[in-house]
N, C-alpha and C positions, 0 to 999 in steps of 0.2 A: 361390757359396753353394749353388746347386743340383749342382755336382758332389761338393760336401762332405757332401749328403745324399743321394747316391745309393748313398757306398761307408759310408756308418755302418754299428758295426757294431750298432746299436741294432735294425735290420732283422730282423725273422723271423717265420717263419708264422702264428704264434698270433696278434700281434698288430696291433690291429685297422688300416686302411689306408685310407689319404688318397690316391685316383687324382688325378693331375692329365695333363694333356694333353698329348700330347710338343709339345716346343718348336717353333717353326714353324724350321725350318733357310735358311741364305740363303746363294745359290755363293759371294758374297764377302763377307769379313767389311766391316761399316762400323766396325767400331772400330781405332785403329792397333796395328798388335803382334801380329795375327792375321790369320794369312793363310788361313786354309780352317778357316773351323768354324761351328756355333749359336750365337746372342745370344737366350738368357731371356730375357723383358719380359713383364710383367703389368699387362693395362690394367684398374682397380679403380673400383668408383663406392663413394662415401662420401658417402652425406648424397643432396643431391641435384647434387653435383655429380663430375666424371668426371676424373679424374687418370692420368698415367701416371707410374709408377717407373722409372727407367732411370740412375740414379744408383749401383746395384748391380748390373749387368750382368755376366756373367763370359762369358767366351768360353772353347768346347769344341773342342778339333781332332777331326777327322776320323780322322785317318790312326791313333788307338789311342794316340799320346802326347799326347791334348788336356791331360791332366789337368795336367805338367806344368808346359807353355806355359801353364795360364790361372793355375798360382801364377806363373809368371814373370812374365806379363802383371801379374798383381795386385803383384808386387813391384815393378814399375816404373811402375806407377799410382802406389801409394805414394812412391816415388822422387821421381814429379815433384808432390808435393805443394809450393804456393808458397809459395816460402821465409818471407813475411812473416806466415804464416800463425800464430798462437798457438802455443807451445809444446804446451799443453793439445788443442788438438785432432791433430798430430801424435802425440802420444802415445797417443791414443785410436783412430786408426785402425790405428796397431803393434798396438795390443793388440784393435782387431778382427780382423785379416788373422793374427796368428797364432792366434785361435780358429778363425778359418778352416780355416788350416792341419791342425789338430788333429783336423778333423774330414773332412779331406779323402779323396777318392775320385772312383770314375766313376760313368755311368748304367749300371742292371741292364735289360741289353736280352738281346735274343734274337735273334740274326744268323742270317742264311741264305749259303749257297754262292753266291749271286750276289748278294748284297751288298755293298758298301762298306766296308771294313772300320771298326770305332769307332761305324756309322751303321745302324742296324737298320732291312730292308727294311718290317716293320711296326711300327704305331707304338709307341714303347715306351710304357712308364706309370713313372712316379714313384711308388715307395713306400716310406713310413716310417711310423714310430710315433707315433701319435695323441699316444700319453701321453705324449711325450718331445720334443714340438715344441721348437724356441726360441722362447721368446712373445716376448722384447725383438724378434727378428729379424720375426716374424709383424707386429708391431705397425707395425715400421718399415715394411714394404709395406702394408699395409692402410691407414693414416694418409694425413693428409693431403702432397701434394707441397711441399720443404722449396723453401728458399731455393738456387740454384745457386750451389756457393764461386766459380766464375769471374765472379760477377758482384758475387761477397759482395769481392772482392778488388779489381773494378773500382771499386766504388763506394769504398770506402776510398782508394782512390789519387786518385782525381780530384772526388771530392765534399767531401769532408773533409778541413779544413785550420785553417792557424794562423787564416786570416779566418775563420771559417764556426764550425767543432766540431772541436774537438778531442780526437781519438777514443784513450780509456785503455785500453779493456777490449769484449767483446761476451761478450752472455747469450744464451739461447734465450729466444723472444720469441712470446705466442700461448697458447693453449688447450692443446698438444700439441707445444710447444716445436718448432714446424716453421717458425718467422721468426726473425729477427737484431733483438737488443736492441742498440744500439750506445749506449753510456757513457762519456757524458768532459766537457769544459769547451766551454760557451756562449762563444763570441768577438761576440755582437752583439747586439741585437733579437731577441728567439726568433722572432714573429712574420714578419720580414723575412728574416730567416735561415730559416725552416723554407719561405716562398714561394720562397726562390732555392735552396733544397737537393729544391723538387718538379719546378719547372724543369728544374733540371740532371738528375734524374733520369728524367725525360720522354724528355730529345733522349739519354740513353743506352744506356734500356733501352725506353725504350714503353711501353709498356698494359701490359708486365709485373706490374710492383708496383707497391702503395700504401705510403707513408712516413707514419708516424703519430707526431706528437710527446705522449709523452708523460710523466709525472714520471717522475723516477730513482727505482727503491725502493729501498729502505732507503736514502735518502740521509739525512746527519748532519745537512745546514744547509741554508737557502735560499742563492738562487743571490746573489753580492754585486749584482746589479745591483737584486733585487729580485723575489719571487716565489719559485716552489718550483724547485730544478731540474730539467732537462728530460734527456730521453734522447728516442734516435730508433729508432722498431721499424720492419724491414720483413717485410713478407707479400706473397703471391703475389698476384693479385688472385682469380684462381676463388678462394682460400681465405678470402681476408675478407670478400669482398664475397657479400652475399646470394642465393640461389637463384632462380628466377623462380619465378612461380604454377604448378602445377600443374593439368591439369583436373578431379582431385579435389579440389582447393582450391577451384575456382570450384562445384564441385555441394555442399560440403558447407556453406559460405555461405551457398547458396540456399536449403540446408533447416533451416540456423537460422536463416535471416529470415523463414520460413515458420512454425516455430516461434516467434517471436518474437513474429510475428505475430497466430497462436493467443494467444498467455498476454495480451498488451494487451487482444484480446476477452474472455479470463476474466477481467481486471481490471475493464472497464467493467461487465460481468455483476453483478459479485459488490460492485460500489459500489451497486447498485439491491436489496441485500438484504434490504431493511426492501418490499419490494414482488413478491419471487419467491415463488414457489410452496412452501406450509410446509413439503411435502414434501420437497424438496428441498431447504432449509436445513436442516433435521433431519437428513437422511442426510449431509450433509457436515461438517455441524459438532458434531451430537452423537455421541460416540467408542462409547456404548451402543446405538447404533440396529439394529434386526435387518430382515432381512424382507427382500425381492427390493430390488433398487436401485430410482428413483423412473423415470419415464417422459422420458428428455434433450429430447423433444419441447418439453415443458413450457417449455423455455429458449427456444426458435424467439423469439417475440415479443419477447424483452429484449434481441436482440441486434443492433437497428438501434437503441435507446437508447442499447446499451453501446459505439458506434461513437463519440463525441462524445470519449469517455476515451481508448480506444485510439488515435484518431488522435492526441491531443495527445503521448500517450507516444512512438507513433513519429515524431511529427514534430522532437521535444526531439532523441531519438539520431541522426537525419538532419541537424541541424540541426549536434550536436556533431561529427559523423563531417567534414561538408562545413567546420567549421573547421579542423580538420587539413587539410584539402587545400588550403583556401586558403591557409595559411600555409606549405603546404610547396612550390606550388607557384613563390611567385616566389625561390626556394631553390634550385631545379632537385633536388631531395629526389623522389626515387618514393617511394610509398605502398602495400601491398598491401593489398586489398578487404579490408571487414569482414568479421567473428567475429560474429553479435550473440549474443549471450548468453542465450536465453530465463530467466523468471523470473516465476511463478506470483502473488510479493507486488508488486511493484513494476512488473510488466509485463517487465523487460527489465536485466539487470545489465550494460548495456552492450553494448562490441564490443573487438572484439581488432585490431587494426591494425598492422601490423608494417613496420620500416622497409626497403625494397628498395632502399635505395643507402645508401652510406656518407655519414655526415653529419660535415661539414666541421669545424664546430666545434660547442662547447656553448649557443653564445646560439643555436645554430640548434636544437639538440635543445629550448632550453628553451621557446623560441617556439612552436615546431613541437605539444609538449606542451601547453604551455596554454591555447594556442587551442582545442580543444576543449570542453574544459570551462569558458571565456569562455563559449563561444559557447551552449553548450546552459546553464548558469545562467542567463545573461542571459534567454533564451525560457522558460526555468522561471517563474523569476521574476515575468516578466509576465507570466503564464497565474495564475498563483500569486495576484497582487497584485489582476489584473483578475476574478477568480474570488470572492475576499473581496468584493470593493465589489460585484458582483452578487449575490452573496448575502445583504448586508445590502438591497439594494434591492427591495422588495414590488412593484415592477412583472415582474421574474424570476423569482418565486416558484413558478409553473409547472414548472418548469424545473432545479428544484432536487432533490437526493439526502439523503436522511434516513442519516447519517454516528453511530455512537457516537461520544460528548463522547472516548474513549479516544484517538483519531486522535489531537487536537491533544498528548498527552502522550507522543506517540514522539520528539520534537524538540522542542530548547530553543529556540532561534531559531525556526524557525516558529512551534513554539505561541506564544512569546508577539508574534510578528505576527499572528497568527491572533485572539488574545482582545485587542488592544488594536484591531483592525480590528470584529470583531464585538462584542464585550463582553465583559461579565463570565459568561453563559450558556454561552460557548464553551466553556468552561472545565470548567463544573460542571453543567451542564444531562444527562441520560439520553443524550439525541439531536440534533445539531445538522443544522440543514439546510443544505447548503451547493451551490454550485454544481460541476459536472462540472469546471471549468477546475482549481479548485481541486485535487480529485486528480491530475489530471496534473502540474500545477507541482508539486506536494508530490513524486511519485514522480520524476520530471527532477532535483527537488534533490537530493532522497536518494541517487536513480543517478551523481550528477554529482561529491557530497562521497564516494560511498564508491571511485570510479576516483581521486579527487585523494586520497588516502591515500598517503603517503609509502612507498612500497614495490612493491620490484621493480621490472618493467617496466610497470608503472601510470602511465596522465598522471602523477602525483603523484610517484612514483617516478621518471620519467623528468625531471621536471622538477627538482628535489630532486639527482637526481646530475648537471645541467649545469650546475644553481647554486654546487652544495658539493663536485662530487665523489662516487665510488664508496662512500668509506671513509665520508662523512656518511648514505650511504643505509644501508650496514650499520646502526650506530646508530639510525636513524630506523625500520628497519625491524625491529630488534626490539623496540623499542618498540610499535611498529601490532601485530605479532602477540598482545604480552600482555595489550592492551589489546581486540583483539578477543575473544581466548579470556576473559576475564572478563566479556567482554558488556557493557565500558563503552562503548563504539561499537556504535551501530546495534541497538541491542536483540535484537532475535529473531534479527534478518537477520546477525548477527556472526560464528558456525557458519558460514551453507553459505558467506557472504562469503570466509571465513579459507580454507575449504576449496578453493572457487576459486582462490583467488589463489597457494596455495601450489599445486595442480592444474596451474595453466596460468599464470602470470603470476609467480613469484617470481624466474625469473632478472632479475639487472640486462642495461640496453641495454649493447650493445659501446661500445667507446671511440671518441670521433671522431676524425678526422684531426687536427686542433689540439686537444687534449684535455686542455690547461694554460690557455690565453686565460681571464683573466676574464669575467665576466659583467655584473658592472655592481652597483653595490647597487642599483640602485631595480629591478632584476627579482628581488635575492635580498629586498628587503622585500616585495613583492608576493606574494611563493610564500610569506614570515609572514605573511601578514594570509590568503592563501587556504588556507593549513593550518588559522587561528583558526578561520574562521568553519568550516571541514570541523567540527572538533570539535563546534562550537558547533550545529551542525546535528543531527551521531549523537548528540548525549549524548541521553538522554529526559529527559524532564519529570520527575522523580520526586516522586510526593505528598508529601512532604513540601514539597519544595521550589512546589510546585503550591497547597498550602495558603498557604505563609509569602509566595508573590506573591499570594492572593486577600486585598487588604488594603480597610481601610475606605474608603480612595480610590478604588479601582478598583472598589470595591462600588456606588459613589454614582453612581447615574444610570443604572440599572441598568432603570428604570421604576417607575410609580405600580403598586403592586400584584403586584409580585415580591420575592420576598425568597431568602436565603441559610437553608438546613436545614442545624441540627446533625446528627449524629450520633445513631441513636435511643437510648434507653437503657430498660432496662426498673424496672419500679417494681409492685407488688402485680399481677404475673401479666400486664402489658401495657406496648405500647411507648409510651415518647413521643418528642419531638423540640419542638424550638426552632424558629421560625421570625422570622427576623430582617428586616425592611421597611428598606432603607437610605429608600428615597426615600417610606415611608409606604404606608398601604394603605388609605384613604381619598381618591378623588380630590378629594374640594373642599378639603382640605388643601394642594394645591397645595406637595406635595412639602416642606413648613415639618417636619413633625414624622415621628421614626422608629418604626419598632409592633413589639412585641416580642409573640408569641401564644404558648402551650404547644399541643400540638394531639397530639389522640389516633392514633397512626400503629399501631394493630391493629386487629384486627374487637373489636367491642365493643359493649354497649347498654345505655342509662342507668349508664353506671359516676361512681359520686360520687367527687370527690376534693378537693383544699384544694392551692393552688399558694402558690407565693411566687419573684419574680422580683426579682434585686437584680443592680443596676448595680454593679459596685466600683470605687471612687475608687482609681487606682495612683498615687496620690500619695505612698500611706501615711500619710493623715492621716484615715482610717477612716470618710470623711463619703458613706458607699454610698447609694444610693438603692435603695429596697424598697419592692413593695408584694405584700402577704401577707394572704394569707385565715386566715393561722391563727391569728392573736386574736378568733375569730369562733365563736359555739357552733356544737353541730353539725348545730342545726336548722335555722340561718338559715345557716351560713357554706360548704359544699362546693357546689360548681356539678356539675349535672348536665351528662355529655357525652353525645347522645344516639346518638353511632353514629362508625365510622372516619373523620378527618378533620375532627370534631369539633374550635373550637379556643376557646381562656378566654386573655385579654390585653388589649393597650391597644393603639388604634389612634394615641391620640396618647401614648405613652409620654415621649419628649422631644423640647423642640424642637433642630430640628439645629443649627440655628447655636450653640445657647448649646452642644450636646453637643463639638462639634468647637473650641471653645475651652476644655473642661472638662478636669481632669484624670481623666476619665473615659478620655478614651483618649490612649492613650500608643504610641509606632512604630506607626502607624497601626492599632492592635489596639484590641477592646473585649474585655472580660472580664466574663459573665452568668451566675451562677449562678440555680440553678431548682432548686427544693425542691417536690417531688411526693410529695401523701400521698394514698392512697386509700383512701375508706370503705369498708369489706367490716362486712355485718352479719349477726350469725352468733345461733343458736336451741340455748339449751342445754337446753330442753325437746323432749318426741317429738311428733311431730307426729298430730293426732287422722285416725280414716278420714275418707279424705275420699267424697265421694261425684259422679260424670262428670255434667254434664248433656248432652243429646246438643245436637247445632245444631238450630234454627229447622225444622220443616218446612213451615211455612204455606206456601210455591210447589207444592212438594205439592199440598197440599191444593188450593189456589186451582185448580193448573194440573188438576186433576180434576175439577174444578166446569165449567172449559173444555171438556172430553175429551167431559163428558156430556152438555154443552147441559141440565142441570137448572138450573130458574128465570131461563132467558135472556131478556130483553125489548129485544133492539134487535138487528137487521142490518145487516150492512155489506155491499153489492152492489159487489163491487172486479172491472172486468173482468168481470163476468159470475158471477162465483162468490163465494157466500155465504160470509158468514161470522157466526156467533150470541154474543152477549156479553151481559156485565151493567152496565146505564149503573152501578149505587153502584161497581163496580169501577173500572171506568173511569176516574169522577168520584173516586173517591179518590186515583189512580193521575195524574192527568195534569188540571190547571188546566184544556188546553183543552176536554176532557168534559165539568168540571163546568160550566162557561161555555155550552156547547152543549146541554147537556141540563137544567140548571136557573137561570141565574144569567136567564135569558130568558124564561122562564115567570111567568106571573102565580097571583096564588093559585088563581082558580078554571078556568084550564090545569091546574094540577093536579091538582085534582081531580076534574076530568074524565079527566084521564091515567089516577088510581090506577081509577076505573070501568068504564073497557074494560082489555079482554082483549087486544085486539090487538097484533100487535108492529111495534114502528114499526122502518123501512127508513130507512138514509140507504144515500145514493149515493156513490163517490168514484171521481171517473175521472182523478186526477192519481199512484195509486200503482201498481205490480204487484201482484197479489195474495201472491206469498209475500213481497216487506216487509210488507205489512199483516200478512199472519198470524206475520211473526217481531216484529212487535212487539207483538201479543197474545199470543205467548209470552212477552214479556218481563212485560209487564203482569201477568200473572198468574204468572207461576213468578220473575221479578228475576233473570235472569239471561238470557243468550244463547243462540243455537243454539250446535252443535259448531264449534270453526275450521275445521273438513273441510269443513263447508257455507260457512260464510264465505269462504275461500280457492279453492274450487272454482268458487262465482261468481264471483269475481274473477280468475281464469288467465288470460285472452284478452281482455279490454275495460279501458279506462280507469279510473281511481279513482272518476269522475264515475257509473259505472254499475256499478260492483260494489256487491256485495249491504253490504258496510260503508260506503259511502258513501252509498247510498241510504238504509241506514237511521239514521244521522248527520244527512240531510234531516229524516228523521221526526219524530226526537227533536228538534230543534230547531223541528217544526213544532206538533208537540205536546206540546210543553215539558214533555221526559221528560230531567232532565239528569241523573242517572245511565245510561241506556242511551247519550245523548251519550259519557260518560264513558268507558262501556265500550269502545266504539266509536273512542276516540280512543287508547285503550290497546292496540286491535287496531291500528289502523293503524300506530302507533307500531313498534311489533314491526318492521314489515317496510320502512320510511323507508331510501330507497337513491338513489343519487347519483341514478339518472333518475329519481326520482319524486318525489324533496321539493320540489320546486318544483309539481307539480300537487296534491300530499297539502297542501302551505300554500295556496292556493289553496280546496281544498275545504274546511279550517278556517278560513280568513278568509269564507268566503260563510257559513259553519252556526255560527260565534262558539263556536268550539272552540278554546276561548284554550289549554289547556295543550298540543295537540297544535300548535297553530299557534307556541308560544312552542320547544316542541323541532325542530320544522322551522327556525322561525329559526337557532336553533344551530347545527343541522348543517351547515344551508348555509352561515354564517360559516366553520366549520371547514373546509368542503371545497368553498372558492370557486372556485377554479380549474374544478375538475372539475363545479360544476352550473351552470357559464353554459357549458361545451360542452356541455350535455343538451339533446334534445328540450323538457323540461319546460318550460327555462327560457326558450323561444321563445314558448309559451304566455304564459308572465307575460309577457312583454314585451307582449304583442298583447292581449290582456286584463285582466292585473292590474300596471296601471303603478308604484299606488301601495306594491306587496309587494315591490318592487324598491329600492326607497328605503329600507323596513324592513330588507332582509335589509346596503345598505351601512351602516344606524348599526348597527345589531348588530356588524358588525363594528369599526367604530367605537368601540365602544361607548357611544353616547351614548342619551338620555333623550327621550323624547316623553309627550305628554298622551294618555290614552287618548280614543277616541270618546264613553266615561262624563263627561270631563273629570275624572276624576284621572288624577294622575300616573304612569307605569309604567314600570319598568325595563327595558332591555333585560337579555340572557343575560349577556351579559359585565360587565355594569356589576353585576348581580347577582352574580355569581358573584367580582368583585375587590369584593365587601363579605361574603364569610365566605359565600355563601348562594344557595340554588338555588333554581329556579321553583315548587316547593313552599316556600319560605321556611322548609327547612332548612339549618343552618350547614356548608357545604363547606369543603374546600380547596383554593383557588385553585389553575389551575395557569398555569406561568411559563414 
């Protein structure tokens, strides 16, 4: 070949030139038929493995007639081609060697006077035209090394027989048709037969080649014994068998586990959203946000929280990875190191693992495969399962991540493990709290259903083609692709999924050395049932379907004082909404009766309307239950709502038992209509001028009367500094003045008072002097100092000694119960986890019921967090009894006041329509 493109006449200056290296020359030829010349050979790596060509060798003479000798040589190569050899490849190598021919010639060398003749003292170069290569002949050196005929010949003579296989026909066999497909009639057991034809083929040739049984294509019929028919392919071994790891292989593993790494910490991060920094949920998740990026610092603190998530996720894909190894290894199967896959949503889409020795049969490929993904569901699972039951448990509540109700509707099967473990709130609630474990298993599942996905080299896929075959994966896998590209799998994650898989994962596994053997059916019904439940897992929750499972059953029991919200709807310029009580909303009902309420879901105030709520009989025998305000005039019949959340209903609507035997409901549905009319009252007269009057200024006044010390008759020596007043203000102002300065005096005390002139002094050595003087400003002007002053005394000392706590003392000493009031509205303001517990505290000592009844609240709400406070050490050690208060609050149970009547607590208030002002709220669930 190479003297046939030396003398082409395709050669010439213009065009462009392929140097190759002169041949390395050897004194004696090694090949027979040559006796003094060069032997071509080019040693080529492909892939990562290293082959030589030496199967088209041509031999050069020296002496100036090589050219000749190497057609001769080549005609007598041909010559002794072995007789038994196919007609078809005889004929094919006639009509290679006369293309040879055709293009035959010498090398274009440049000889010198004491050279050799034919042999150029420098080296020559090889050159031809780019544009004009042989690509079939290029191909053939570049490719992989073929099968050698002297062993393709041996093997037929003494492997193959009338006992064994009986050989009709051979094909090209392989990727690059560089093996022998051998084709003909099974004489036995394929199984026994294919162990005794590797045998034999061991003690002939060695480590040479791999024999792979596999079906005949295009075959017409199965084989009569049973099953499909078989053919036998051979391949080199460097060619079939897989590459080793590379050391770039091992570093770039390293740095997607590194990355991997990273994204599980962004996932634990970003499960704690309801508690980062606003800034920083804003800039990532609103698409309009502007302005410098937020400060990454801000993150530091969340990411030893966000460690409890990530470990779960990477512990799930260590756990899947090390099932493949254990099942490959009592297999004698090599494994190459993980791929992991980083991934932003889920932490991690996995690992790529690929197989590094040729695998025997298919029940080993199918095993091999599905232990993985056993292994990490199984630990999903119970991360998953055990994550639910701590989250429903109020001893872990600590401990817990505030999750959108959205989560549970990415997955059909989880969610509805999810809402029959938690409730019916899982479902439909804003926000669910749920435990850290829980995201991990959910993300383990999700990663674990979308690798077992039927396609390519995917567990799924690889499993799928040891059960069914190559030809079943085709089918299956175009299936998984249209099914992702429509986004019925996997919701969001379906794109970069699809993109992956077809990226890096879409080729099918090579065939294994038995590559006919059954499987077994109880491994091909297992890979059905682990296909269902994949499905079962990607499909989402879609609201529809999400409504038509939230039924009257799975409603019930849901709790005393929760209910299910329609959909709001609007009606004369505002919304409303239904709110339905499966288990009632009165607790001394004792869950007997269901409460149907209308309730004003806009801002709104005093808006009159007229409702009517009717039950429908879907019997069709039209015997509805109604009850309506609109046969009622319109003086006596529209209920006033006095503000948002406002609600008009029955607490005892029906009772349930008789409801649930009625034909009121029917496939577990109830059907309520709600007829909303509102009063708007309108002036078709003009209205007359009107005329402002301004506010009150008597404090004014009053507080000027103070400023001037005119007609003062009594001091107060507070600390040392004076202070001058009017007892009738005073005394009109505050019971204990007038108690002090007259309910104690006799008539002629009196009258001896009004006779002198002098101004009588009291003394008070239990105040500061500016309390005292800030509440002779209140005295006289009804109002407070600035909060500048209030807050300013209060920066650096305890509630006990700020200037609003002191004078909360006051007020309760001098039973001044608006500046009380005021005071309790100040402190309110600023009620934070470490201070509700000493701010209740200071309101149970001064009987500052409405600040002390919102302290309660709070602390119910945010239990966790203020029994770790400073505060709430205080109460322990001092107020034992405000410790009790703050657990039935949460409770929400009842106690008798110190008055002896009875008093609610927050929550028991607020699951009867109504807040500690004993205005009508809306519960919340």
């Amino acid at each position: 070949m190479a003297a046939a493109l030396a003398s082409s006449p395709l050669v010439h200056p213009t065009a462009p030139r392929l140097r190759l290296p002169r041949p390395r020359a050897s004194a004696s030829s090694s090949s027979p038929g040559c006796s003094s010349g060069v032997c071509l050979g080019w040693r080529l790596t492909v892939g990562w493995r290293t082959v030589r060509r030496c199967d088209r060798l041509r031999c050069f003479s020296t002496d100036g007639g090589g050219g000749e000798e190497g057609e001769k040589h080549g005609e007598e190569e041909a010559s002794e081609a072995p007789a038994s050899a196919p007609a078809e490849t005889q004929v094919g190598a006639a009509e290679e060697l006369a293309s040879e021919r055709s293009r035959s010639g010498s090398f274009s060398s440049s000889s010198s006077s004491s050279g050799t003749p034919g042999v150029s003292s420098e080296p020559p170069l090889l050159s031809f035209s780019v544009d004009n290569i042989d690509t079939v002949k290029l191909l053939e050196l570049l490719g992989p090394e073929k099968v050698d005929p002297v062993d393709v010949k041996a093997i037929k003579e003494k492997l193959f027989g009338y006992t064994t296989f009986w050989l009709t026909k051979e094909e090209p066999f392989g990727d690059l048709g560089e093996g022998v497909l051998f084709i003909g009639n099974l004489r036995g057991k394929r199984e026994e037969i294919f162990a005794k034809l590797q045998r034999q083929l061991r003690e002939l040739t060695g480590d040479k080649y791999n024999l792979f049984m596999v079906e005949e294509p295009n075959s017409e019929g199965d084989d009569p014994r049973g099953g499909p028919r078989v053919s036998f392919g051979l391949l080199r071994k460097e060619v079939s068998e897989p590459g080793p790891t590379t050391l770039w292989q091992y570093v770039i593993s390293l740095l997607l586990f590194l990355l991997t790494m990273f994204s599980c910490v962004e996932l634990g991060i970003a499960s704690k959203i309801s508690s980062l920094p606003p800034e920083i949920v804003s800039y990532f998740t609103d698409p309009n946000a502007t302005g410098p990026p937020p400060d990454m610092q801000l993150l530091l603190p969340f990411v030893e929280s966000a460690l409890p998530v990530a470990y779960g996720v990477l512990a799930i894909q260590l756990f899947h990875e090390i099932g493949h190894f254990l099942a490959a290894f009592p297999k004698n199967v090599k494994l190459g190191i993980p791929f992991f896959i980083p991934n932003f949503t889920l932490g991690t889409f996995g690992a790529i693992t690929q197989f590094k020795s040729i695998l025997p049969d298919r029940k080993t490929m199918f095993d091999i495969s599905m232990a993985g993904p056993v292994a990490g569901a199984a630990l999903s699972f119970s991360m998953f399962f055990v994550g639910l039951l701590l989250s429903s448990n109020p001893v872990g509540a600590s401990d817990l991540v505030e999750v959108p109700s959205q989560l549970f509707q990415g997955s059909l099967l989880l969610g509805l493990i999810s809402r029959a473990t938690l409730g019916y709130s899982a479902m439909h609630a804003a926000t669910v709290s749920i435990h850290p474990l829980v995201i991990a298993g959910w993300c383990g599942l999700t990663t674990t259903a979308f690798n077992m996905l039927p396609v390519g080299c995917l567990d799924g896929g690889r499993a799928l083609q040891g059960a069914f075959g190559k030809e079943a994966l085709f089918g299956f896998g175009l299936t998984t692709y249209s099914l992702l590209g429509l986004g019925v799998l996997g919701g969001p994650l379906s794109l970069p999924w699809g993109l992956y898989v077809l990226i890096c994962q879409r080729t099918p596994e090579k065939p294994c050395l038995n590559d006919v053997s059954d499987v077994g059916s109880w491994r091909r019904a297992a890979l059905i049932a682990s296909v269902f439940l994949v499905v079962l897992t990607l499909i989402p929750l879609w609201d529809e379907l999400a409504e038509e499972l939230g039924g009257y059953s799975l409603a019930k029991g849901m709790g005393v004082g929760k209910h299910i919200a329609s959909e709001t709807f609007t009606v004369g310029g505002y919304q409303w909404a239904i709110y339905f009580y499966p288990d009632g909303k009165n607790p001394e009902d004792n869950s007997n009766y269901v409460s149907v309420f209308i309730a004003l879901a806009s801002d709104g105030t005093d808006v009159r309307a007229l409702f009517e709520l009717t039950l429908l009989d879907q019997s069709g025998k039209g015997k509805h239950k109604v009850h309506s305000h609109f046969d009622r005039s319109l003086e006596s019949g529209p209920y006033t709502l006095k503000y948002r959340g406002s609600m008009w209903g029955y607490k005892r609507f029906f009772r349930r038992n008789a409801l649930e035997l009625s034909d009121f409901l029917k496939d577990d549905c109830l059907k309520i209509n709600c007829t909303v009319g509102v009063v708007v009252s309108t002036m078709d007269y003009s209205r007359p001028h009107s005329i402002e009057v301004p506010e009150s200024d008597i404090g004014y006044h009053f507080g000027t009367l103070l400023d001037t010390q005119e007609g003062v008759d009594v001091v107060f020596s507070v600390a040392g500094e004076k202070f001058h007043a009017h007892k009738l203000v005073l005394a009109a102002r505050s019971p204990f003045f007038r108690s002090e300065f007259f309910d104690h005096e006799s008539g002629e005390e009196k009258n001896e008072t009004d006779t002198k002139d002098e101004i009588k002094e009291i003394v008070i050595d239990d105040m500061d002097p500016v309390v005292f003087k800030t509440v002779l400003h209140f005295i006289y002007r009804d109002n407070l100092v600035d909060d500048d002053e209030l807050s300013a005394s209060s920066s650096d000392c305890s509630i006990f000694d700020s200037l609003a706590g002191k004078l909360m003392a006051a007020a309760d000493k001098y039973e001044l119960p608006r500046l009380r009031l005021l005071c309790e509205s100040y402190l309110c303001k600023h009620i934070s986890v470490n201070s509700v517990a000493t701010t209740l505290a200071l309101a149970d000592l001064h009987h500052a019921m409405e600040l002390k009844s919102v302290c309660l609240k709070f602390a119910a709400e945010n239990l966790s967090a203020v029994i770790r406070s400073e505060g709430f050490d205080y109460l322990k050690d001092n107020c034992i009894s405000l410790q009790s208060e703050i657990l039935r609050t949460v409770a929400g149970c009842e106690e008798p006041c110190s008055s002896g009547v009875k008093s609610q607590s927050v929550w028991a208030q607020l699951s009867d329509g109504g807040d500690t002002s004993g205005r009508r709220v809306r519960p919340r669930v």
